[in-house]
C-alpha positions as CSV (number, residue, x, y, z in Angstrom):
1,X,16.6,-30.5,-46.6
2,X,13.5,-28.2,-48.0
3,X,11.7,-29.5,-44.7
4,X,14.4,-28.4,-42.4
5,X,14.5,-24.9,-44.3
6,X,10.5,-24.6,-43.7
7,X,11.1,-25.8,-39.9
8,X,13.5,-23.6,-38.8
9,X,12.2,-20.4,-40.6
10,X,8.9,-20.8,-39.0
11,X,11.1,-20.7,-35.6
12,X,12.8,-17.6,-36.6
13,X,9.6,-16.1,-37.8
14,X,8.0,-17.4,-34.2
15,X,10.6,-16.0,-32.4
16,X,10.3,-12.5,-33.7
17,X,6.9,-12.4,-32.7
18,X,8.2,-13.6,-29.7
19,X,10.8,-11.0,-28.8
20,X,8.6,-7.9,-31.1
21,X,5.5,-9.0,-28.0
22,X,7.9,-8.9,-25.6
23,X,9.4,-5.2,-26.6
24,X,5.9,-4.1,-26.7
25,X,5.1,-5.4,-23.3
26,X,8.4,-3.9,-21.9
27,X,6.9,-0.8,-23.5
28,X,3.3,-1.3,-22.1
29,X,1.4,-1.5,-25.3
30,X,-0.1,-4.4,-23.5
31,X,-2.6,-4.5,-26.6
32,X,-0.2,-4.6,-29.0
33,X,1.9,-7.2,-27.2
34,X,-1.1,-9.4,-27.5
35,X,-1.4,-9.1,-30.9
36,X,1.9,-9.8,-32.0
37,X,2.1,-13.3,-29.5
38,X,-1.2,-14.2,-31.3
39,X,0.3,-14.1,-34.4
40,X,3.5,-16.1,-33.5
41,X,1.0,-18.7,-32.1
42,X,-0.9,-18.3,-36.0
43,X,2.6,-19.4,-37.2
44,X,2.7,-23.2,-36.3
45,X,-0.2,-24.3,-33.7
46,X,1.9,-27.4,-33.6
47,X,5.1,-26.1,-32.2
48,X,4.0,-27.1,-28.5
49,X,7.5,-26.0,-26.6
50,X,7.6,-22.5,-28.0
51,X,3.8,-22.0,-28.2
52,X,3.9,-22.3,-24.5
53,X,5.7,-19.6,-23.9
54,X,3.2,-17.2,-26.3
55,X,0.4,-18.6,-24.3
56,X,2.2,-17.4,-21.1
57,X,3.0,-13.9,-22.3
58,X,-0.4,-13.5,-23.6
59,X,-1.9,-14.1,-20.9
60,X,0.3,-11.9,-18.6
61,X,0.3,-9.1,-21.3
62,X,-4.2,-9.9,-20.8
63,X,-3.6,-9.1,-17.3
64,X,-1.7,-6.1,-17.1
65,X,-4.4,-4.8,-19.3
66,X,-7.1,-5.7,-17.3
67,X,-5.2,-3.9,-14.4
């Protein structure tokens, strides 16, 4: 049960960084963006499915910066 608890808060806590990145890309703090997807990737390096979707909205927010 205390496993499950641990689990599924370090989803919440991934997917606020998550949605927080994506508001600051929306917002074009590009470098902020970055930051906040790195840290949601800090969270659980395991978590393969919803580190995939950091690394893609990293990268894109890297991009738009370099552009």
């Amino acid at each position: 049960m205390l496993m499950t608890i641990v689990f599924l808060q370090k989803i919440r806590s991934i997917e606020r960084a998550k949605e927080d990145g994506n508001n600051a890309f929306r917002n074009q703090n590009y470098d902020e963006a970055i930051a906040l997807y790195t840290a949601g990737l800090a969270i659980d390096p395991l978590a393969d499915t919803l580190n995939a979707v950091l690394y893609s909205n990293r990268a894109a927010a890297y991009l738009s910066v370099r552009w």
